[in-house]
Structure formats: C-alpha cells, structure tokens
N, C-alpha and C positions, 0 to 999 in steps of 0.2 A: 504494500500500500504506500502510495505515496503520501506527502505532507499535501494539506488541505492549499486551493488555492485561494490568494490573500493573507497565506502565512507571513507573519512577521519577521522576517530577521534584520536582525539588527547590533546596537552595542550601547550598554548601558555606562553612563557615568553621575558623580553628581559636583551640584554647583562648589559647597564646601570642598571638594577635591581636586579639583580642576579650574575653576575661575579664577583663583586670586582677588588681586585689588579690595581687600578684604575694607578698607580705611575710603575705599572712590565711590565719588558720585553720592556724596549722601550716605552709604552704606553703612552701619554701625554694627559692633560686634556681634558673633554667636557664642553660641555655649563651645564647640567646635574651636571656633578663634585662641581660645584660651586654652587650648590641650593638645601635645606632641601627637597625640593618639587618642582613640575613644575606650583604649584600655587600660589611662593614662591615670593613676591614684593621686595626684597632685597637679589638681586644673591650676591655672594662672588667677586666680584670686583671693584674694584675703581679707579678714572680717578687721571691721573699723570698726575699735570698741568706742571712739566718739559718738559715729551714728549707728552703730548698734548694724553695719546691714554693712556685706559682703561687696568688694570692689576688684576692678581689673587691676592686677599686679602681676604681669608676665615676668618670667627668670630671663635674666639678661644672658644666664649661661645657656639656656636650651633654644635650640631653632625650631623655629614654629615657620615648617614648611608651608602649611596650609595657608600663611597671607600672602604668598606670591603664588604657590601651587605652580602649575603647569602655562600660566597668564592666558588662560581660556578668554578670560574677560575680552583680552584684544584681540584671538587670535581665533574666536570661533568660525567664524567664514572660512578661512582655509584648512580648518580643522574637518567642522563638514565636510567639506570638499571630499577631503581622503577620507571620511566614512562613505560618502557615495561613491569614492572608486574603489568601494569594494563590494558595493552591489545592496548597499543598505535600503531596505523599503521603512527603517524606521528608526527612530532614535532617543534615547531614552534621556532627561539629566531632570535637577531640579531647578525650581525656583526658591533663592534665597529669601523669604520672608523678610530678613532686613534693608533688601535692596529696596523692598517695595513699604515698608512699614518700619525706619529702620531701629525706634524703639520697640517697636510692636503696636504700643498703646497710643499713637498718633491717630488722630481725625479724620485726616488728609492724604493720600498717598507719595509715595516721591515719584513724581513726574520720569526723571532719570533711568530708575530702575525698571518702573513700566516699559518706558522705549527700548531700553536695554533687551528684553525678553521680548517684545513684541519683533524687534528685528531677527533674533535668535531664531524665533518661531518660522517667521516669512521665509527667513531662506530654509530654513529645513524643508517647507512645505515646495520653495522655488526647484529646489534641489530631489522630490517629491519621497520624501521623507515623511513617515507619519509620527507628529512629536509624542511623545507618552510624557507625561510630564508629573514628578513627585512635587505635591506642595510643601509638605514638610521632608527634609533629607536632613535629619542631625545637624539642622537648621534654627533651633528654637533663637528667638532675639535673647542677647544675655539681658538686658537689662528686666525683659519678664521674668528670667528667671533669679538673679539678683535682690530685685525690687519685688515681687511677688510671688517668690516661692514656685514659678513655672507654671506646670500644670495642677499643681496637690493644691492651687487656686483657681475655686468655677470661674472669675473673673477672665479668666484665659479662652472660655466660651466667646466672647463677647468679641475680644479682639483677634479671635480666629476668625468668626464671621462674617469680619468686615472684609478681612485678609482677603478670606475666601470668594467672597463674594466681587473684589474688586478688579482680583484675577480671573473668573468666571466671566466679567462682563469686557473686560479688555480684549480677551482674550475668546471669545466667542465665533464660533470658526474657528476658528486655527487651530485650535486643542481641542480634538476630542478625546481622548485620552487620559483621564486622570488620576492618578495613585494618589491616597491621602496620605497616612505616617509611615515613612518607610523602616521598616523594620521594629517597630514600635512594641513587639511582642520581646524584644531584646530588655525593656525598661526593668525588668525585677534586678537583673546584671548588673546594667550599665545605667543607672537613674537617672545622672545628669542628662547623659546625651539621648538616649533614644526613647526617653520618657520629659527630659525638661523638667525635672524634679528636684528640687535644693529644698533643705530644712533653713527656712530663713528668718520663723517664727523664736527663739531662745534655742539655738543649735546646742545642742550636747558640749561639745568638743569643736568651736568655731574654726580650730585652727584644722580640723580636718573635714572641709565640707561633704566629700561626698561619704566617708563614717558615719559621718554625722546627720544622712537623711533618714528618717523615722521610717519605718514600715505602713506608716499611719499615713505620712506624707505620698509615699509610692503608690497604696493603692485610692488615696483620692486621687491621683495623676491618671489612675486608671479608668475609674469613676466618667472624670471627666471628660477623657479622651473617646470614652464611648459616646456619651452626649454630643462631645462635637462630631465626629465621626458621622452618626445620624446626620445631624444638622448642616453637614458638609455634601452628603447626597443629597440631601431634602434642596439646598441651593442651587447645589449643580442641575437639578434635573428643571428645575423653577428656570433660573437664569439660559439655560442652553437644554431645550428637551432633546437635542441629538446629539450630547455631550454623556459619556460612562464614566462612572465612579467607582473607582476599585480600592480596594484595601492593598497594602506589602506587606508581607509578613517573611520573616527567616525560616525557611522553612524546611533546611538541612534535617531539624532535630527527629522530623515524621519521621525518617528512617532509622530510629532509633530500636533496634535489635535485644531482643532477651539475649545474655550469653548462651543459657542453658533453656531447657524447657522446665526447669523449678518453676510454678505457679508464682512463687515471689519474683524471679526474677521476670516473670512473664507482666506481672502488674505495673511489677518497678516501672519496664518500659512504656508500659499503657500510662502510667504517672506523670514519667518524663514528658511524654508527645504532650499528653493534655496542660501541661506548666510551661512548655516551652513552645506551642502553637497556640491548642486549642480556644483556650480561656480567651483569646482575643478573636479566632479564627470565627468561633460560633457566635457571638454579640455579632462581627460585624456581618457576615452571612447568611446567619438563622435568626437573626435577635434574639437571639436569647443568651441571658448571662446565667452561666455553668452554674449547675447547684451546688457538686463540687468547690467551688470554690467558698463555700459556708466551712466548711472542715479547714478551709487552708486559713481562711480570715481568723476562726476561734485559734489558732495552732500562733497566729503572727498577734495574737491581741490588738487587732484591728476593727473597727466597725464601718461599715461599707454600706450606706443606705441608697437606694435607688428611689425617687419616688413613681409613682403609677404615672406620671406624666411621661418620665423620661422611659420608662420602661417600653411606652405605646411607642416613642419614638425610634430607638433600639428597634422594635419588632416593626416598624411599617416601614423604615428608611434602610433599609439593608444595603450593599452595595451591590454593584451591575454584573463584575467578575471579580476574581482572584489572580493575584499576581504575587511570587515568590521567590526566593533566593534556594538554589542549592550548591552546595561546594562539595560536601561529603555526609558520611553515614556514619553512626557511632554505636557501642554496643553498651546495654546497660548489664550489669554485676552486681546484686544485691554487695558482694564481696567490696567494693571497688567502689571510691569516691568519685564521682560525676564531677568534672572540671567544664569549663568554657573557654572558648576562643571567639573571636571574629568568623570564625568557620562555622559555629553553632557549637553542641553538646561534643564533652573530651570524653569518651570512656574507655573500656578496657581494648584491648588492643584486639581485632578483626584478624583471626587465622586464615582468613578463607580469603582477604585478600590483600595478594600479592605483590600489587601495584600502589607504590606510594610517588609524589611529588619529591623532584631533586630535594636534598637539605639546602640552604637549613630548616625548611619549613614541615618538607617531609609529610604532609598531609595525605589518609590515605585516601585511593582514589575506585569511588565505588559507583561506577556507572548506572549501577543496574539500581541502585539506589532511587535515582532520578526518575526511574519508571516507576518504583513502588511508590515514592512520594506524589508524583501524578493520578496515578489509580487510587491514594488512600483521599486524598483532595476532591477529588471528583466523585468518588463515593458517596464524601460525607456530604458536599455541597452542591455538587450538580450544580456548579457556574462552570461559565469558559475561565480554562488558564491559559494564561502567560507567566512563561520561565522571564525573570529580567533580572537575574544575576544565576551568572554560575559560570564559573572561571578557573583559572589556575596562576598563581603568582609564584614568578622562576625571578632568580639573583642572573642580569643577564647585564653583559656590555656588548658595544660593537667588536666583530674583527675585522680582520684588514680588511676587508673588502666592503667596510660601512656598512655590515648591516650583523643579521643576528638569525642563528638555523636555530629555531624556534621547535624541535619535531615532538618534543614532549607535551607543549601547546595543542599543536596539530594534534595529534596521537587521542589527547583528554577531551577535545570535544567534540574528535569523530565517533569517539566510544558513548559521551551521553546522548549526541544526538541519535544515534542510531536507536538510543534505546526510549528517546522522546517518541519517534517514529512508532515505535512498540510500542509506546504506551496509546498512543492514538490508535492502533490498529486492537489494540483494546479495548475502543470505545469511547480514551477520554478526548474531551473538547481541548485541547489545547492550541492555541492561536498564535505564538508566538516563542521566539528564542532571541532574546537580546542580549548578547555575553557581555559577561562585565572583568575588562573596562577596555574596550578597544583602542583607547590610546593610553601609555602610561599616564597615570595620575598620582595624587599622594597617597601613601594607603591609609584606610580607615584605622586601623586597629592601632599600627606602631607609628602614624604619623611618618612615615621615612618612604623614601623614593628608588630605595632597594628592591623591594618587593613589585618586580613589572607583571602587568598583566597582560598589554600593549600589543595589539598587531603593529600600532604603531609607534616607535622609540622614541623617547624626549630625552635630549641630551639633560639634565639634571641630578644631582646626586644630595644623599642625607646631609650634609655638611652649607648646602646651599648653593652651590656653585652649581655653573653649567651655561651653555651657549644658548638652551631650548630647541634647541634646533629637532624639527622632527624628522625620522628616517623608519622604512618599512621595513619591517620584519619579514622572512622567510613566511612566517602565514597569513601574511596580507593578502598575497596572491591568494591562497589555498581559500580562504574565507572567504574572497570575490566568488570563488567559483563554486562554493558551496550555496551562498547567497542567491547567484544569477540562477543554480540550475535546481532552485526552489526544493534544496536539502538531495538531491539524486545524487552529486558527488559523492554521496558517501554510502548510497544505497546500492550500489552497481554489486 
C-alpha cells in the first residue's frame, strides 16, 4: 500500500531554536531565553528579596545559544528555499508568543512581530508549502511567568485568548494548521518550560526556582491549560471554520514495554503510558479528565477542582486531530527506576534491540515502535495523525569535500517510515511525516549545537562561534526523493 495522497512530508523546527534575535523588534524574553537547555536545573533568574518576585539574571559564564540560535529570524527565505529543494509539501515551526504579545499581558499587539510571521507564512504558502504552525513551542513570555506564576495562574486564560485569537485573525488563510502546546504532557518533568509553571507565591527555597515549584502549582498549570486548550479550538473554529486545531503531545513514552509479563510489570507500563501521555491525550481528544488521576492528586496532596462549566467545555471543544513526537521506545521494570530525557521515558535496557544511535547519545533505535504508537493513538482516538517530530541527532562536522555522509540518518528514517507505511496499511489515518529538524538548530534539551539533526548543516558550534553558513548533507538529496516520490523510495 502506498502513502495516502496529500500526504504531508515535510520538516519540523521551532521558533525558540532557530530564530534568534531573541532582544529584536519588540521581542521580550521567554522562559527558554533564560536556560542552556530545557533540562537545565539552574534557569537564569533570581528572586529579589526587595520585591519579593523573581528577575532575569543570566550567568555571564554560560552561552545561551538560543539568543542568536541559527539567525532564522533573517535568514528564513533562503532557508525555505532548501526545504522546498527537497520536495517539502509542508512545514512545521512556531510562533513566538513574545514577538506578538511581548509581555504576554499587553492590550495591543506588536505590529512587528505580526508582519514578521505573516511574511514567514506567505512564502511558505508562495513556495507551496503547507505551514503547521505551534502556538505555544516552550515559548511561555517570562515575565507571565515571573510576575504570575505562569500557568498555576487562571489569569493566563485570559491573555492566551487574546494571543490566540489575534493570530487566528491575522492569520486566517494562511494557517490552516494549528498545534496548540507542544509537548505540554512533558510539564510534570520539566514545569518551567513545557508547563510555564514557577512557585512565585512565598517559594520554599527562592534560590532554587524550579525545586521550589509546589505540586499544587503544576497541577493548577494543568487545570488551566485544559481550559485554555478548549477555548483555543472553540476560537479557532469561530474565527476561521476551515482552520484544524490539534493538540502535540510526546508521545515516545506509548511505547513503553513491560520487561516481563509479571502482571506488575504489565501495569507499571499501563501506569507509565497513562502519566506520560494519557492524562493530557484524553481531556484534549475525549474531554474527559482521567479518573485516574483522583488516586495521583490524593498521592501529591493536591486539590484539582474543575467546575461543570469548564468540564462542558473540555467535552464539546475537543481538538480536530492528533499530532506527536517519537524518537524511541522504553521498557518499564517494576525492578528498575524510570528516568527521563528529551527523548521521553529512560528505562531498562531493550535486549531485543540491537540498533542504537552513534554515542555519545546512543539512543536506542526502535522502528517498529512508531507503528505501535500509531495503532495505540488511533485506537484510542480515532483522529487523523500526524508524526511532526521524530529524528535522530548525530555529533557530525564537514569533511573535505564540504559536506557530511549522513547514512545512519538515512538508515533511521527509512526504517520508521517504512513502518509508518505499516501502520497505515493497518488502518490508521495518519496524514503526515514532518522530521524534526531538517536544518541544524539548537537542541532542546542540552541547549548546544553538537547535537545535529540537519539534512541541512549550519556552520555553528557550542562555544558560539561559526560563519552560519548552510551546507547539504548527504540526505538532502535522499529526503528530496523520498518527498517527490510520495514515500515509494523507500517502499521498492
């Protein structure tokens, strides 16, 4: 069976990784701005026991790649460009909410930042690209989060939906496509960033903010994040009825394997998926918020009230499709403490496969994964998906001949796609494959420029240097012609 036509390929990146200019045009800081990495224990600010409330103070010793990044900001036209000469019908990044709100909590929009993105937009569409565009990308403004505690404040509803709405109406035509929180099921992990969550109200332990966010704080960011969610389709569909509104969730962790067939170790896993997907997957696809999570809330000494208004809206504003990240598959072991990465859930080491990513990263590499996570998606929801992350990050430089034999690139996403393919020909709806990040950007996790994922090269290194200069990789070609021959390369 072939892939559906109107299939999506494409290449995901986002704004915070690749634009720069973090300080231009009006722009004012993110949660992001202030950290090496989003796995980074020591954000860039510090609590001012005058005004009692937490301020930007970056380490003069650490480089904070993410404010120059890859200078996407000036360089997206030609950027484009080489995603269209490799056959892209679609293109994924986000919109920085501070470009366009650069407090968050402003009235008025900034003129700049709009234009900015409505140009971005144009050519994507001139270059006939379909944009998919994420509103929120670990994007929160800091100073909501500073000044009001993020989202673990409903007040954050408010000036979401103005957000929301301002980029809906701008942007009307040109985006149909829209992802709401990308990766937002990451928050229990990562509070600051992929929840926008700070304890801002008498912090425990000031001098260590993210220690020091309450579990009480995390799950009202969650609270609320449902509410907006709702009120972000309810908009989109009002403002643009032939505009989709989709959820991003990480959604590696689905393939989360019992070691053994022990019943405990068989739950653990059923535990893992529903803590590290579910609990978000179902509000925003079923509306309904997990019962389940009444046992986790009594466990965290938390109280989590929803009232019957926001309940009805949860359950009527569902989103359009599902859209998800996968990198890998983990095993759970009642025996064996569960870790986390940028990659999703760490657990006991997979016998059964044999294929890992170069070190140092070493990630293991489980193809077939990506079919199960497909089929368990579509089971439980019966929406269309879309894959728009799933990659491989190799330690690479040019050699003499300017460029870079990429084959273990190649190699990793002949293997999932093949088995995307499968999973279609078992029925599920899946509409797209956007790999992430088809040009080097900065990495999410460790903030450093080590970690390429890049069909295409950016001269830039961890330490800050480099010319920018872009240069193709050995699977630029191979990905054009994966693109052009609507996934058949790799079906022969």
């Amino acid at each position: 069976m072939s892939f559906p036509k109107g299939f999506l390929w494409g290449g995901a990146i986002a704004a915070n990784q690749y634009e720069g200019a973090w300080l231009e045009d009006g722009k004012q800081p993110n949660v992001t701005d202030v950290l090496v990495g989003i796995m980074s224990k020591e954000p860039g600010i510090k609590w001012n026991a005058d005004t009692k409330k937490y301020e930007m103070c970056l380490d003069p010793d650490k480089v904070y790649l993410s404010h120059d990044a890859v200078d996407g900001y000036h360089r997206y036209r030609e950027d484009l460009k080489l995603m269209k000469g490799m056959g892209f019908n679609s293109f994924r990044t986000s919109i920085a909410w501070g470009r366009i709100f650069p407090n968050g909590n402003e009235e008025e929009p900034n003129e700049a930042g709009l234009a900015f993105y409505e140009d971005m937009f144009r050519c994507m569409r001139e270059l006939d690209m379909e944009p998919v565009i994420t509103l929120s990308h670990y994007e929160t403004p800091l100073y909501l989060v500073t000044e009001y505690g993020g989202w673990s404040n409903p007040k954050l509803i408010e000036f979401w939906k103005r957000y929301v709405s301002t980029v809906f109406k701008r942007y009307k035509g040109l985006v149909k496509l829209w992802l709401t929180f990308n990766e937002v099921n990451n928050m229990l992990r990562v509070p600051l960033v992929a929840g926008g969550v700070l304890t801002v109200d008498n912090p425990a332990d000031p001098s260590d903010p993210i220690g020091s966010t309450t579990k009480q704080d995390i799950w009202n960011g969650y609270h609320n994040i449902l509410v907006a969610n709702a009120w972000t389709v309810k908009l989109g569909h009002e403002i643009d009825p032939d505009c989709q509104v989709g959820c991003m969730l990480t959604s590696s962790s689905v393939a989360t394997y019992p070691y053994t067939c022990d019943p405990k170790n068989v739950f653990g896993a059923l535990e893992s998926q529903r803590m590290a997907n579910f609990y978000f997957g179902d509000p925003f696809c079923l509306g309904i918020v997990p019962t389940y999570l009444k046992k986790v809330w009594k466990k965290d000494g938390v109280t989590v009230n929803f009232t019957d208004e926001e309940l009805a809206m949860i359950k009527e504003y569902t989103v359009d499709f599902f859209s998800f990240s996968y990198y890998r598959s983990s095993v759970y072991d009642l025996e064996y403490a569960m870790k986390t990465d940028t990659g999703g859930l760490v657990g006991k080491e997979n016998p059964y496969l044999k294929d890992k990513a170069p070190k140092p990263w070493g990630w293991p590499v489980d193809p077939e994964g990506i079919r199960y996570t497909l089929n368990v998606l579509y089971d439980r929801y019966h929406l269309p998906l879309y894959i728009v992350e799933n990659g491989v990050g190799l330690d690479e430089n040019l050699n003499e001949n300017g460029t870079i034999e990429d084959d273990f690139r190649i190699h990793y996403i002949e293997e999932h796609v093949k088995n995307v393919n499968l999973a279609i020909e078992d029925g599920v709806d899946c509409r797209g494959y956007l790999y992430w990040g088809p040009i080097d950007v900065v990495s999410a996790g460790t903030g450093e420029m080590k970690k390429r994922y890049g069909f295409v090269y950016v001269d830039r290194f961890n330490d800050g240097h480099g010319t920018l200069e872009r240069a193709k990789k050995k699977s630029y070609d191979w990905y054009k012609e994966l693109c052009e021959s609507n996934g058949e390369s790799v079906l022969k």
